[in-house]
C-alpha positions as CSV (number, residue, x, y, z in Angstrom):
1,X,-53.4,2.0,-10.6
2,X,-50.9,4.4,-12.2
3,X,-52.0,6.1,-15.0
4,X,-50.2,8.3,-17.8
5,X,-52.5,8.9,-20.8
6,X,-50.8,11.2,-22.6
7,X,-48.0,9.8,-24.8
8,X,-46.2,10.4,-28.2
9,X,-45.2,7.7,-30.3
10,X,-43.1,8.3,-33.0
11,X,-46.3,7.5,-35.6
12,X,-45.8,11.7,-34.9
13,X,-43.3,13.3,-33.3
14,X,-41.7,11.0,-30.6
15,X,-38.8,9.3,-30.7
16,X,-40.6,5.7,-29.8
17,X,-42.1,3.2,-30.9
18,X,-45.5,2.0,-29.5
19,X,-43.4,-1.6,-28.1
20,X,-40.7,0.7,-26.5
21,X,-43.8,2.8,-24.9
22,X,-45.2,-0.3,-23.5
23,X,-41.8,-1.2,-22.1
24,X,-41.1,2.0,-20.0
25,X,-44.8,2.0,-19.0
26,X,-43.8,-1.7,-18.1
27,X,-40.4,-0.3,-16.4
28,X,-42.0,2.7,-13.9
29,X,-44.8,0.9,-12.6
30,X,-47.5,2.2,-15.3
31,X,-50.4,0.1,-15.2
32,X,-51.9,2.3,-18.0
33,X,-51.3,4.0,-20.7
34,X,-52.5,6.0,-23.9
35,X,-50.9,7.3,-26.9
36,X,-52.1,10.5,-28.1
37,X,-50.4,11.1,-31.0
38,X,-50.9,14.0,-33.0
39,X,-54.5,13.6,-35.4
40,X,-52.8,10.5,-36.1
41,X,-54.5,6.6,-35.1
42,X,-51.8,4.9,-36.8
43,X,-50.3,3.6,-33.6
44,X,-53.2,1.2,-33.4
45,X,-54.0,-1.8,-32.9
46,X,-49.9,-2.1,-32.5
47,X,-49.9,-0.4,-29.2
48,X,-53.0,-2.3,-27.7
49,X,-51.0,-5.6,-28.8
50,X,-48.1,-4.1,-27.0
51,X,-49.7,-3.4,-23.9
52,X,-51.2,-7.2,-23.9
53,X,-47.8,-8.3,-24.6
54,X,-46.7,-6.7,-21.4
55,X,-50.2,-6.7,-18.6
56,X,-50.7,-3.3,-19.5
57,X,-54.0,-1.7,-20.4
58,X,-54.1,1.0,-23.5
59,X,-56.8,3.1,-23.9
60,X,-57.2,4.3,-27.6
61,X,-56.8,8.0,-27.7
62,X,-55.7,10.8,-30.1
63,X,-54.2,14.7,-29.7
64,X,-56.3,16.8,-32.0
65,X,-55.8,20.2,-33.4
66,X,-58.5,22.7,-33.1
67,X,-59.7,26.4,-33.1
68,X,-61.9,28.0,-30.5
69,X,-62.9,31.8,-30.8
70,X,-59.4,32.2,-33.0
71,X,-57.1,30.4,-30.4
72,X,-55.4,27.3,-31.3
73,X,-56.4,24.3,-28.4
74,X,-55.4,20.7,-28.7
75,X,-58.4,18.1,-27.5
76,X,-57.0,14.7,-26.3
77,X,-59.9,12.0,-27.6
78,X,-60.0,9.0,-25.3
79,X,-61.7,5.3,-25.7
80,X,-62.6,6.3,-29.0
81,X,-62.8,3.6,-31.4
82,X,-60.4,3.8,-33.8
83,X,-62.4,2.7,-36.8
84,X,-65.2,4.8,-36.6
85,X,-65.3,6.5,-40.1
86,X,-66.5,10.0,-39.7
87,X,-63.7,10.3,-36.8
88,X,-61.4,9.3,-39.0
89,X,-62.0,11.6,-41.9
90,X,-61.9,14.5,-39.2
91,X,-58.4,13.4,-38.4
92,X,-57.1,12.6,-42.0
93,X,-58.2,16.5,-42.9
94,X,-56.4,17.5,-39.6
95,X,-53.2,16.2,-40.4
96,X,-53.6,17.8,-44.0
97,X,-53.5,20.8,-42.6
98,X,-50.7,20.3,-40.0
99,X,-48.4,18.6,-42.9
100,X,-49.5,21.8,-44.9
101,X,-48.0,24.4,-42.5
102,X,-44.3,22.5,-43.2
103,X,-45.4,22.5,-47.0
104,X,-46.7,25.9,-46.8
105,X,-43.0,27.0,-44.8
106,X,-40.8,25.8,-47.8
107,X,-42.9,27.0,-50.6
108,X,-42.6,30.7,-48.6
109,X,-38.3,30.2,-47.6
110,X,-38.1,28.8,-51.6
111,X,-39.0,32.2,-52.7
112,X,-37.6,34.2,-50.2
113,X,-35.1,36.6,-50.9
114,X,-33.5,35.7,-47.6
115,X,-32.6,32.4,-47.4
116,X,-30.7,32.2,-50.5
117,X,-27.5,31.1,-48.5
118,X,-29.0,27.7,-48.0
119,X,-31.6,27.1,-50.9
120,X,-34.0,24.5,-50.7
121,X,-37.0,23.2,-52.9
122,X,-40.5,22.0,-53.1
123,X,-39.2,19.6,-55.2
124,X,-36.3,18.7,-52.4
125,X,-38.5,18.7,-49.6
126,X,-41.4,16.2,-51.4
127,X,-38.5,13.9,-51.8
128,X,-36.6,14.0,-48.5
129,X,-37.1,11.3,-45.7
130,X,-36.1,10.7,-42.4
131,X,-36.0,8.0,-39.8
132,X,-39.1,8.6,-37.3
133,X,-37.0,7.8,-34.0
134,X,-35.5,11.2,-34.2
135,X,-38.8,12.8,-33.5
136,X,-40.1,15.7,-34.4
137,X,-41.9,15.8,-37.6
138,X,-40.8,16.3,-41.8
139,X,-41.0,20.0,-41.9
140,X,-38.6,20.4,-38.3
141,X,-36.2,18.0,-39.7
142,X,-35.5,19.0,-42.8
143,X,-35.1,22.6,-42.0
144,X,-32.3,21.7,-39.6
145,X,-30.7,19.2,-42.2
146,X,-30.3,22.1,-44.8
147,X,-29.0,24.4,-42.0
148,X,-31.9,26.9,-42.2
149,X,-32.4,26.0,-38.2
150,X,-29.9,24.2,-35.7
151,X,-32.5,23.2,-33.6
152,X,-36.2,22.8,-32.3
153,X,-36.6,26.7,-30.9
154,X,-35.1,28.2,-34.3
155,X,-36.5,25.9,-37.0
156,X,-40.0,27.2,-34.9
157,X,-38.6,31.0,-35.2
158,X,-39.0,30.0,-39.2
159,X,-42.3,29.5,-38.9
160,X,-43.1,32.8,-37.1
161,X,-40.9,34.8,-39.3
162,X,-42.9,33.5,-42.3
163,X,-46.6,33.6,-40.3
164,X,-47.2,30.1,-39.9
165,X,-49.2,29.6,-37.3
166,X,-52.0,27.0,-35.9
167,X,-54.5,30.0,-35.8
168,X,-54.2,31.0,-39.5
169,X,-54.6,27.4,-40.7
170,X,-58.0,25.5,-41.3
171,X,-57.7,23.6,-38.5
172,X,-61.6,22.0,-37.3
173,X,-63.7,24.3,-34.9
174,X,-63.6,22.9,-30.7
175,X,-66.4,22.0,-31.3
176,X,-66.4,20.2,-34.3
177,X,-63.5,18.3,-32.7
178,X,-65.6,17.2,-29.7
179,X,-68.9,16.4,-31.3
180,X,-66.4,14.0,-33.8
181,X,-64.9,12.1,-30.4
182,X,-68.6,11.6,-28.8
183,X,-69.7,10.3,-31.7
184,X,-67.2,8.1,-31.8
185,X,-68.0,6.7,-28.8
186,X,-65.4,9.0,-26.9
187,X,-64.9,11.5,-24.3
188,X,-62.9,14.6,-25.3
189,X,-60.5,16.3,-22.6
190,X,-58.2,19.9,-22.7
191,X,-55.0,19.3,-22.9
192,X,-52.5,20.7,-20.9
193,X,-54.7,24.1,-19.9
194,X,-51.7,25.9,-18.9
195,X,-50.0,26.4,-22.1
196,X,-53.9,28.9,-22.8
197,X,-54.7,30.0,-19.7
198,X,-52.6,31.8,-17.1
199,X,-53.4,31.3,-13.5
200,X,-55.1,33.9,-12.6
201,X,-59.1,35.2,-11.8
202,X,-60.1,34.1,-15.3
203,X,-59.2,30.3,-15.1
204,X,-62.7,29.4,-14.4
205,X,-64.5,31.3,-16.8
206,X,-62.0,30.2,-19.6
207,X,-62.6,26.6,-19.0
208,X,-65.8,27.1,-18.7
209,X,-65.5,28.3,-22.2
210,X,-64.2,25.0,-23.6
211,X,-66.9,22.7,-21.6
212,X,-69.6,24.7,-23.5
213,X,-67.7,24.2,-27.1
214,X,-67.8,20.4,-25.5
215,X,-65.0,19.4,-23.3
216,X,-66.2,16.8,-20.8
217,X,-62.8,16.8,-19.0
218,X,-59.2,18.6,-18.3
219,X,-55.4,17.6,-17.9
220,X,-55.4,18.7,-14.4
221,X,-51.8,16.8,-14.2
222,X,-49.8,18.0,-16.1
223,X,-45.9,18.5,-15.2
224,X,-45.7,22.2,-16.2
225,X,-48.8,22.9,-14.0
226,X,-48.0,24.1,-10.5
227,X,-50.0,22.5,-7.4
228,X,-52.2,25.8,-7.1
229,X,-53.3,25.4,-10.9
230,X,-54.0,21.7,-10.7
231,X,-55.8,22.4,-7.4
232,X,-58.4,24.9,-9.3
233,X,-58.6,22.8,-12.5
234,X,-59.5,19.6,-10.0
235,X,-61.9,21.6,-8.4
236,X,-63.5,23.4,-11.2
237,X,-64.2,19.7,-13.0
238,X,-65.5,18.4,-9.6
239,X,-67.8,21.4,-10.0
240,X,-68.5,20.9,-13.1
241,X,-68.8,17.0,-13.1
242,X,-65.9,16.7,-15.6
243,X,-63.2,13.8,-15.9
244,X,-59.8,14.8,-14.2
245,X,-57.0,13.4,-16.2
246,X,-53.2,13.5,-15.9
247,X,-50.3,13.0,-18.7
248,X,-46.4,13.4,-19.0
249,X,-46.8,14.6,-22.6
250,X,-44.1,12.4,-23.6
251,X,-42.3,12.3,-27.0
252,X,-39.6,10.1,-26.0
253,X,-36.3,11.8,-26.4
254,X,-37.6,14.4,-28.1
255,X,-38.2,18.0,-26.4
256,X,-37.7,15.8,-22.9
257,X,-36.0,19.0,-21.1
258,X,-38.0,22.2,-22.2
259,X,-37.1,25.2,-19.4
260,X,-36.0,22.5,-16.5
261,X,-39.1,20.8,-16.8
262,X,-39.2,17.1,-17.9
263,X,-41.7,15.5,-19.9
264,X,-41.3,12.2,-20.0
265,X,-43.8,9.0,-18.8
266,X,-44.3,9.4,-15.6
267,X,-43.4,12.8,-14.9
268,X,-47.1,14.2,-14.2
269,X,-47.9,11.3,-12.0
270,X,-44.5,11.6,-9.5
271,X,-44.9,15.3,-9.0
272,X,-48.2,15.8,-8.1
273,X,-49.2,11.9,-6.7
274,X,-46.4,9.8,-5.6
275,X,-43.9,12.3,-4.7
276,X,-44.5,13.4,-1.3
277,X,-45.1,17.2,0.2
278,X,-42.3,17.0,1.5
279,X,-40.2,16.2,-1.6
280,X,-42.8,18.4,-3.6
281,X,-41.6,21.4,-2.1
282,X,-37.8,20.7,-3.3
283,X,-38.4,19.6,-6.6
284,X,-40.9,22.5,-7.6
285,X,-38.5,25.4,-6.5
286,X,-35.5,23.4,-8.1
287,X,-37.7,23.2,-11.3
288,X,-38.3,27.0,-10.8
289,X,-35.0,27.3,-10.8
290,X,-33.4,25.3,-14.1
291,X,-36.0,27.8,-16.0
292,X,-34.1,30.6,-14.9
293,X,-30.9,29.2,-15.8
294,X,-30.4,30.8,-19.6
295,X,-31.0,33.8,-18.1
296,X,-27.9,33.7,-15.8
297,X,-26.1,32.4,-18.9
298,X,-26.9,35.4,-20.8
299,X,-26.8,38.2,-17.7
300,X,-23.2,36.5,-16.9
301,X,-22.4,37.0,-20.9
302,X,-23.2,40.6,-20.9
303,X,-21.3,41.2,-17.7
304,X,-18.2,39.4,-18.4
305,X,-17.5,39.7,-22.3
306,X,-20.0,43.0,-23.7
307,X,-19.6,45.4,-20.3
308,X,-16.1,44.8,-20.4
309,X,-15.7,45.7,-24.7
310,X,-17.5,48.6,-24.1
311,X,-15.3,50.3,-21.6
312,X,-12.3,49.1,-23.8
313,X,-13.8,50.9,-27.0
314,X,-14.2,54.0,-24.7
315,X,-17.9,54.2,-24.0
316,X,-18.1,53.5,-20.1
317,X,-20.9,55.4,-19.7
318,X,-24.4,53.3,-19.9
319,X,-22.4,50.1,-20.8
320,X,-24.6,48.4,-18.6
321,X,-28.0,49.3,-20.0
322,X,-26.1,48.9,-23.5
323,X,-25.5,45.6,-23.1
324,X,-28.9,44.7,-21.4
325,X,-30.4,45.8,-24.4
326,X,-28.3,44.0,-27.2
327,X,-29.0,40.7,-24.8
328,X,-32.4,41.2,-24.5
329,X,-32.8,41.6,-28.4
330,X,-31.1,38.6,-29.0
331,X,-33.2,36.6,-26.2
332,X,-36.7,38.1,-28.4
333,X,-35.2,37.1,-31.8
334,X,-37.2,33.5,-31.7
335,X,-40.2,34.9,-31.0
336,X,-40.0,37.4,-34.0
């Protein structure tokens, strides 16, 4: 059985519905499937009709935000039961607080002295809508349909630049989070460890970290992870006695292609369990490879247009280093 249970529906910020899910699970051969949207249930009981509809098998499951010693996490919940009350309430207040980092965005760009070029509203914002298959979520869209952002990576620049971040908002505690999804009959798993923890000699000891805030399993599949880091995940939760899960992190057409890495349905799964080691060891270094491409872009840009404007404009001398700098700036303004 082929498994992906990690899935966006555009209940959050995919570009699907749960019907459409359930027909490309249908299409590549999934024989199971959850949606994890975003502190959001709303998908349900649409997307278990769905996978009936097609011989599919859903198990109800959520993406939920959380804190753990100051760091943002996100804790899939899976086989949960989607009316239980007190899980619910724990989501609803969740979601409050992710809606309220968009709310909290325009209040701060309203009164900013330096957006005046493209002015916007509390008052605008309360009223605009959107259609959900674009993905993404209010906040994202309507930044880039008053041209304060022209896309995903600079409408998220906004919300640095203004400190906006999952850490400063009162998002529930890991272990709140957990205690929630057991009680509700559930069994709550890290997703995608790689985008906390770098792969190095303290992998261990921070996942250990998580099972004691109450993580009883981890998305060792995962398509950004790399076969070493799913190799130590796998064996610290055989260690540990701890479920091994895998998702594609899929939103559809939204965010499919982030650094030459595809997350769509089915992604995890083919690179790490169908693809063989033989076709694993062309696709990873070609993956390595489309992540370094924008830096060719940019290294090709300095050399060809700034190196060359220099020396016209008489300063020859350290163009080179020049013009690395002034790229590299612009290549660190996002993350200002």
């Amino acid at each position: 059985m082929l498994c992906d249970l990690h899935i966006h529906s555009w209940h959050s910020d995919g570009t699907w519905s749960p019907e459409q899910i359930a027909a490309v699970c249908k299409e590549k051969g999934i024989s199971c499937f959850s949606i994890t949207d975003h502190n959001l249930l709303s998908a349900y009981p649409e997307a278990m009709q769905c996978a009936q509809k097609y011989g599919l098998t859903c198990i109800p499951g959520v993406e939920i935000d959380c804190i753990l010693d100051g760091k943002s996490y996100h804790v899939l919940g899976y086989q949960i039961n989607p009316n239980y009350e007190p899980l619910r309430i724990l989501l609803k207040e969740a979601r409050t607080v992710l809606d309220q980092m968009s709310d909290r965005l325009i209040e701060a760009i309203e009164h900013s002295p330096f957006d005046l070029s493209h002015p916007v509203s509390m008052q605008d914002y309360l009223s605009y809508t959107y259609h959900p298959s674009r993905g993404g979520w209010k906040g994202l869209n309507y930044v880039i349909d008053r041209k304060l952002a022209h896309d995903f990576d600079s409408a998220m620049a906004l919300y640095s630049r203004y400190h906006i971040t999952y850490e400063k908002s009162a998002f529930p505690s890991m272990e709140e989070t957990c205690k929630a999804i057991v009680v509700a009959g559930g069994y709550p798993v890290l997703a995608h460890p790689s985008n906390y923890f770098p792969l190095d000699d303290t992998l261990e000891e921070n996942l250990l970290k998580t099972v004691q805030a109450g993580v009883q399993g981890v998305e060792c599949y995962y398509p950004a992870q790399s076969d070493e880091y799913r190799s130590r995940c796998t064996a610290f939760c055989k260690e540990h006695q701890l479920f091994i899960t895998c998702g594609g992190d899929s939103h559809g057409e939204f965010q499919k292609d982030i650094d030459g890495i595809r997350y769509e349905i089915g992604a995890a799964i083919f690179l790490s369990c169908v693809a063989s080691e033989r076709m694993r060891g062309i696709l990873y270094p070609f993956v390595d490879l489309l992540a370094g491409i924008p830096s060719v872009i940019y290294g090709f840009i300095g050399l060809v247009i700034l190196v060359k404007y220099f020396i016209r404009a008489g300063i020859p001398t350290g163009s080179c280093v020049l013009a690395a700098g002034i790229l590299l700036a612009i290549m660190l303004l996002p993350f200002l």
